[in-house]
Every structure is written in structure tokens, then in C-alpha cells.
N, C-alpha and C positions, 0 to 999 in steps of 0.2 A: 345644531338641531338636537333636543333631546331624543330620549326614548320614546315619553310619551306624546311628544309630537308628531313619530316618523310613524302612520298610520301601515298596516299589512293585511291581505283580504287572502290571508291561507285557506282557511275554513270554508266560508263562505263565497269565495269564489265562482263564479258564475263557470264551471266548466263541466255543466253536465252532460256534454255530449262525448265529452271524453272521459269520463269515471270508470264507465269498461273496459275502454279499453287502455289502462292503466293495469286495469287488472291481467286485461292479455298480454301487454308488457311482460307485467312483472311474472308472467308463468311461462315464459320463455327463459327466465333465471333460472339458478337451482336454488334450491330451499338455503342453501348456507349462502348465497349470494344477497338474496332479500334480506336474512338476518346481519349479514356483516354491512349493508347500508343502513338501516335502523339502526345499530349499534353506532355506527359512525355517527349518523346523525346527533346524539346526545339528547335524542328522546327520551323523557322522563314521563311515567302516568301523569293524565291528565285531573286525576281525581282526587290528587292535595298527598298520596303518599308521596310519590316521586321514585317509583321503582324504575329502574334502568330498563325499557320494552323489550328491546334488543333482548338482550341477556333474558328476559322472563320468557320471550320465544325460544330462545335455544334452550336453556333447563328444560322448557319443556319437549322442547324436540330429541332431546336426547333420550327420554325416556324408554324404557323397551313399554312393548305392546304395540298392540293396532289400534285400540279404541282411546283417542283422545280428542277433546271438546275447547273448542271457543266462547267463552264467555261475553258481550255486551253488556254491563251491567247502565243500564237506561232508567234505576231506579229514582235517582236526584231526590234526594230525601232532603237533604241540607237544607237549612231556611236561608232564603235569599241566594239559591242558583235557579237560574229558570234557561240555561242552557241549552239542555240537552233535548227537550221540545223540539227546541226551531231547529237544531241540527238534524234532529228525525224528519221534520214538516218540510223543511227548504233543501237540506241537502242528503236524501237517505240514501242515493246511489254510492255513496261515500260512505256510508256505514256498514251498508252491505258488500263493497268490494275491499275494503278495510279488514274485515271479517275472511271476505273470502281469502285471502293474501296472507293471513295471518296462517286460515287454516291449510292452505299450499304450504306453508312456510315449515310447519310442527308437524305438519301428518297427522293433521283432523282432516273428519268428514262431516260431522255435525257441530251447528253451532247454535247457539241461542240467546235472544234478545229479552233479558228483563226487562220489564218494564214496568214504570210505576202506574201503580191503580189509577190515579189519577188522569194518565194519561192514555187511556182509554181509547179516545175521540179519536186518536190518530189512527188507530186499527185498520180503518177501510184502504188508504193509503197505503200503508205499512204492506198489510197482505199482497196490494197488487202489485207492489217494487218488491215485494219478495218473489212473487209469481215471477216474473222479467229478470231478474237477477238468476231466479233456478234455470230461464231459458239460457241465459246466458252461456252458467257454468256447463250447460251441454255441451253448447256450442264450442267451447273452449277446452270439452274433454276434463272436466276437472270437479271430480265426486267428492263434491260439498253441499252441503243442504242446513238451512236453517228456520227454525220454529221460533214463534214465542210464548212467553210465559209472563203472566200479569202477579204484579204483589198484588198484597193487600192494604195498603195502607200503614205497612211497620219499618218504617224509619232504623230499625238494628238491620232489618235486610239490605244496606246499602252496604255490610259491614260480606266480604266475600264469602267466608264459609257460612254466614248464616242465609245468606242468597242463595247458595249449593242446594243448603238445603229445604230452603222453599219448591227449587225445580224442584228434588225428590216430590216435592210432597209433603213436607214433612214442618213443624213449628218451628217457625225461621228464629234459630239457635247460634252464633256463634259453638263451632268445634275449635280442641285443644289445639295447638300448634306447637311443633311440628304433627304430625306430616303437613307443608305449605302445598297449595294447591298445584303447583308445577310438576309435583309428585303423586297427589291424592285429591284433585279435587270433587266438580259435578261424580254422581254415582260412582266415587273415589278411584277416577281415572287422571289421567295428568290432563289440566286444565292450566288455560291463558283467559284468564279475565282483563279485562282492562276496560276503561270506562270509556265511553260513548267518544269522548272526544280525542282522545290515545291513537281509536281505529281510525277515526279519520284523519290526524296528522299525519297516521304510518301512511297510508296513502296518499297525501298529500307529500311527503316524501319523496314517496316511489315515483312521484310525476316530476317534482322538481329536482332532485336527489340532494343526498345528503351534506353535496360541500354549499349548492345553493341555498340550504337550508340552516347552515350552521351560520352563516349570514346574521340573522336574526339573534335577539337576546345577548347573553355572554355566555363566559365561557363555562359557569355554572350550571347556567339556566340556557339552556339552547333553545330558539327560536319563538312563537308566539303563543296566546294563552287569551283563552274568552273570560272578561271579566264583565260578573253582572253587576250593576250597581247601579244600589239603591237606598232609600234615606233621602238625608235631608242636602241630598245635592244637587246642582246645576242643572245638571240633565243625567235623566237614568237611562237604564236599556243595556244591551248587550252590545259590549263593542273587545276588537280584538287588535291587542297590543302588545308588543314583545315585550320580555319577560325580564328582569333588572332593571326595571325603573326605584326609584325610591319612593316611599308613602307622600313624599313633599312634592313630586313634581306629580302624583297623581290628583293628592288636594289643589294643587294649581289650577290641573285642568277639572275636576271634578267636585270641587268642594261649594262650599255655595258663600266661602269668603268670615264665615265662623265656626268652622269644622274643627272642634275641640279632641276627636278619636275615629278612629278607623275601625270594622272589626274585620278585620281579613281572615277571611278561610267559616265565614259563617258561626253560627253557634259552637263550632268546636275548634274553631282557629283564634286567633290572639287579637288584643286589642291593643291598638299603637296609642298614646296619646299626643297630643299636638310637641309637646319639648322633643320628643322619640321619632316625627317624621321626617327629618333631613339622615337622619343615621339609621335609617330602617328601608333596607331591601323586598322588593317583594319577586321574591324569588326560591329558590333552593339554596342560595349560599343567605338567605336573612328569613322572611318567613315567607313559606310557601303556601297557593291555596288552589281549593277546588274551582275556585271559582268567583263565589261571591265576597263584593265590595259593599260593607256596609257605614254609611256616613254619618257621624251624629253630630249637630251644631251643638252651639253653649245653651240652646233651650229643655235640650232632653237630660232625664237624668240617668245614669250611669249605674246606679241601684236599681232603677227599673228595668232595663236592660240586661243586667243579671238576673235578675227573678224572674223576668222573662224566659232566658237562656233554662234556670234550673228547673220551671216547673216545667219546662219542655223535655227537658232529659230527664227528670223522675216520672213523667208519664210514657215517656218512649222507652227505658228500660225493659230490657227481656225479663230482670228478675234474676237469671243464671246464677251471676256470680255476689255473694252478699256486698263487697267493695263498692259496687256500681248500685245496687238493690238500694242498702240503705245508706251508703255513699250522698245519691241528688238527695235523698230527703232530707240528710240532717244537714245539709248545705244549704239548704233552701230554707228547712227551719230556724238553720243556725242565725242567715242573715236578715231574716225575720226578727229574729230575739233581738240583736245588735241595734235592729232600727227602732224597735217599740220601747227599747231599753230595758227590756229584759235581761238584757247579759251588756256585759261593760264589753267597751271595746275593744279592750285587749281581748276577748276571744276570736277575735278576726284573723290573727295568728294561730290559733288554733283550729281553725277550721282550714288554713292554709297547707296547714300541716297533714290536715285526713285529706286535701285536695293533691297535694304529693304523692300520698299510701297511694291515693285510689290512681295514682297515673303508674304506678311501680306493681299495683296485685291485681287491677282489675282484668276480667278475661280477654275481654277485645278493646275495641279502638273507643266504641263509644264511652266505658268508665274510662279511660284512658287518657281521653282527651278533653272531658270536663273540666279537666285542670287548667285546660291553657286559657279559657277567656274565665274561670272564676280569679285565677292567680294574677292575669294581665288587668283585671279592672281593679282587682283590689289592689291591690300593691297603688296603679296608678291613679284611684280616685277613691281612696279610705273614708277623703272627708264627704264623701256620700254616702257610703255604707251608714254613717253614725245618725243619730238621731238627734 
């Protein structure tokens, strides 16, 4: 039986009546007992970095001070994740004892849930598992409290210091690095951010513990992972599957039988092409993602799909750093010229070349990661690019 066969219901799990007391569990540990299970576990962020949890808990528990902060970062900016919703809708007791456990764990007492503009609607719900969760953490003796805080609509604030500095208040900015957030982050205290779906594995952890949990996935990529997928495949929706499958047994089960590219990790993750799906992991030892699984048959073109991708990130740029500024525009006018025939097509290598710079000077992740789906479709579909 493959990977993508053997179906697992971590997440989504019907066990709301035990979320708390998971959490009362695990505050009967000490702080370095909760962190050496996460670490064991071989928990990686859920939000396409792949930071070790484990270890981003203890950096920050080592910290000297009293005041230090839990981040949820619930913003889901990425085109094509639609996640982290239904994890807030269906299972928020999970996100909020995730949170709590996190901040037992480092020696926080405040925590807080970004969340995207968008996702609004969910507030009234939200508020009153937070009301219940605060009852709880009395009941349990354990001074933690968390608020939330809504974006606005900017797509760079999924990037963590510039979410920092949203809670301030402030123009959601990517800051310099170092100081990383485990030292300097919210109101430049030592902060654990992790995304939405991170908090609730660690919990779901702590219920099953970490040798039942390594179970799952390999030995890179430990245990399961929600992929959305959507495009031009079979059936879409959010479903959760352990992690080291190959792009070939995913188009197996998900493709719709002429699935010519993959783009995994959304606009800023790579695009596999059909010759690249048996020898392409999707995982952390081949490529990793947030989340979303996008499908494209042999009807769609590949060029539009880029242009799509760029005029998205020259309108979502902060502007900060010039690399990323005028980086998406002259990549997006570049392969405009290419197509109308304005420029011969040997400039496609030249714009390959500023999609490099801009992966090596840009300030954060967004110029950053431009590169990976301009460079994986060019390279893999040039004769689309041309006119």
C-alpha cells in the first residue's frame, strides 16, 4: 500500500471532548518534557519553512525575561491554501490548547491569533472558544490568555516579522534579520510563531506522543500534512496525507488522467512537470509546501500561469526592498516582451538570471521565493514563454 493510499485523520479528528484535557495532560509535565516530545516527534512548521518546533520552543524558552508571546499566524495569504479556516471552524479547541501548551512550554502568558481579513465571519465562534479555553486555563491554574488581531488584506504579512509588526500597529513591513524572532520578536520580546496548523499537530502529539507519531511520513518528513487541492483535478477539497509521497502517486490519485504540472507550495513554491513526477518528493528531503496542491492539464498554458503568479507578487510587494520592488515588474514585463516578441527569446535567460539576484538580495521570503515557480516553469515549459 502506498503513501497516498494509507488515509490518517490527525487533524481533523473527531476528539473534541478530549482537546483539554490533553492540555491538562500535558501541564502535569515540565516545560523541558513537552519540548523533548515535539523535538522527538520530528515536527517541522507546518507553513512550507520547515523549522524544527521543538527546538523554535526551546530557543525560545531559554530566553532571559518574563514577557514572552505565542504567535498563530491564521493569516493564509498563499493562493490556493484554504486550510487554516476549517481548522479554526471544525477544530478550534485544538488551536487554542496547541497555543496553550506551547505557551506552558516557553513561559508565555500571552498569545495571539492572526488572522486573515478575510476571515472575519469566523469571529463570533472564535471569541466564544476563547471565552471557554480562558475558563479552562483557570481551572488548570495556568496564566495564559489570548487575543486576536485581524490583517488587512496584505499578503507580505504572512511573512512573520512583518505580522509582528501589524499586532504593533504598525505598516506590515518585513524587519532586518537577525535578531530572529525567538530572540526579538511581537513588541521585540522572544516570540514562537508557528502556523495554525504546527499548534495543532503539537497537540495532537502530545495526545498520541511522539514514537506513535513518527509512525507516519519518513524519516525526513515526519508524520501527516493537509493538502489543498485544486485545478484541474479529479476531486478537490482538503484532505490529509502523510508526508513523502512522490508527485506520481499524488497525480495517480489526484490528477484528472492529463495532468501535465504540479505547482506545489502555491505561487511561491515550484512547479514539477509531468517527466519530474516519479523523481520528485513532496516533502522536506524533495520539495516542501504550505499546503497547497495545484493541478494543471495539457489545456492550460504555463505562460499564463506565470503572469498570473507575477502580476500577483508585483501587486502584493511591500515595495521595502528595491530586488523585490522592481524585481516582479521587470519579470512580468520581461515575459510580456518575450511573448509579443518584443525581445528574442534568449532574454528568458536573462531574466532567469535577475530571478536568482532577487532569491540571494531580496529582504524576505516574498522577493525570495519569486524564483522558485518563475525559474521551475521556465526552465520547464520555455516553449510557452515564446511567441
Amino acid at each position: 500500500m502506498s503513501n497516498i493510499e494509507k488515509r490518517v485523520d490527525v487533524i481533523f479528528g473527531n476528539y473534541s471532548n478530549t482537546d483539554y484535557k490533553v492540555l491538562e495532560t500535558a501541564l502535569k509535565m515540565t516545560p523541558d518534557q513537552i519540548m523533548d516530545e515535539i523535538i522527538e516527534s520530528g515536527l517541522k512548521g507546518r507553513g512550507g519553512a520547515g523549522f524544527p518546533t521543538g527546538m523554535k520552543w526551546r530557543f525560545t524558552a531559554q530566553q532571559p525575561g518574563a514577557d514572552k508571546y505565542v504567535v498563530c499566524n491564521a493569516d493564509e495569504g498563499e493562493p490556493g491554501t484554504f486550510k487554516d479556516r476549517e481548522i479554526l471552524k471544525r477544530v478550534p479547541r485544538k488551536v487554542l490548547s496547541g497555543m496553550g501548551i506551547c505557551g506552558y512550554a516557553i513561559g508565555a502568558r500571552k498569545g495571539y491569533i492572526y488572522l486573515r481579513a478575510e476571515y472575519k465571519y469566523l469571529l463570533p465562534e472564535l471569541y466564544e472558544e476563547i471565552a471557554i479555553f480562558h475558563d479552562y486555563c483557570e481551572k488548570f491554574n495556568l496564566d495564559f490568555s489570548i487575543e486576536v488581531r485581524i490583517g488587512a488584506g496584505a499578503y507580505i504579512c504572512g511573512e512573520e516579522s512583518a505580522l509582528f509588526e501589524s499586532i504593533e500597529g504598525k505598516r506590515g513591513e518585513p524587519r532586518n534579520k537577525p535578531p530572529y524572532p525567538t530572540i526579538s520578536g511581537v513588541f521585540g520580546k522572544p516570540t514562537v510563531i508557528n502556523n495554525i496548523e504546527t499548534l495543532v499537530t503539537a497537540q495532537s502529539i502530545m495526545r498520541l506522543g511522539a514514537e506513535e507519531y513518527k509512525k507516519l511520513g519518513t524519516h525526513d518528513s515526519r508524520g501527516s500534512k493537509l493538502f489543498c487541492v485544486s485545478g484541474d483535478a479529479c476531486k478537490e477539497g482538503i484532505f490529509e496525507l502523510e508526508l513523502g509521497m512522490s508527485v506520481h502517486d499524488f497525480v495517480e490519485e489526484f490528477g484528472d488522467g492529463d495532468t501535465k504540472a504540479v505547482q506545489v507550495g502555491g505561487a511561491s513554491g515550484f512547479c514539477v512537470p509531468r517527466k519530474k513526477f516519479k523523481e520528485t518528493i513532496i516533502g522536506f528531503e524533495g520539495i516542501p509546501t504550505g499546503g497547497s496542491m495545484k493541478v494543471f492539464n495539457s489545456s492550460r498554458s504555463m505562460y499564463n500561469v506565470l503572469h498570473n503568479y507575477l502580476d500577483f507578487f508585483s501587486e502584493e510587494s511591500c515595495g521595502q526592498c528595491t530586488p523585490c520592488r522592481i524585481g516582479c515588474q521587470q519579470l512580468l514585463h520581461g515575459i510580456e516582451a518575450v511573448k509579443t516578441g518584443k525581445k528574442e527569446p534568449v532574454y528568458l535567460d536573462q531574466l532567469m538570471k535577475l530571478a536568482g539576484n532577487m532569491k540571494i538580495t531580496a529582504k524576505c521570503g516574498l522577493g525570495q521565493s519569486v524564483a522558485n515557480s518563475f525559474s521551475t516553469i521556465v526552465s520547464n515549459f520555455r516553449e510557452e514563454m515564446i511567441y
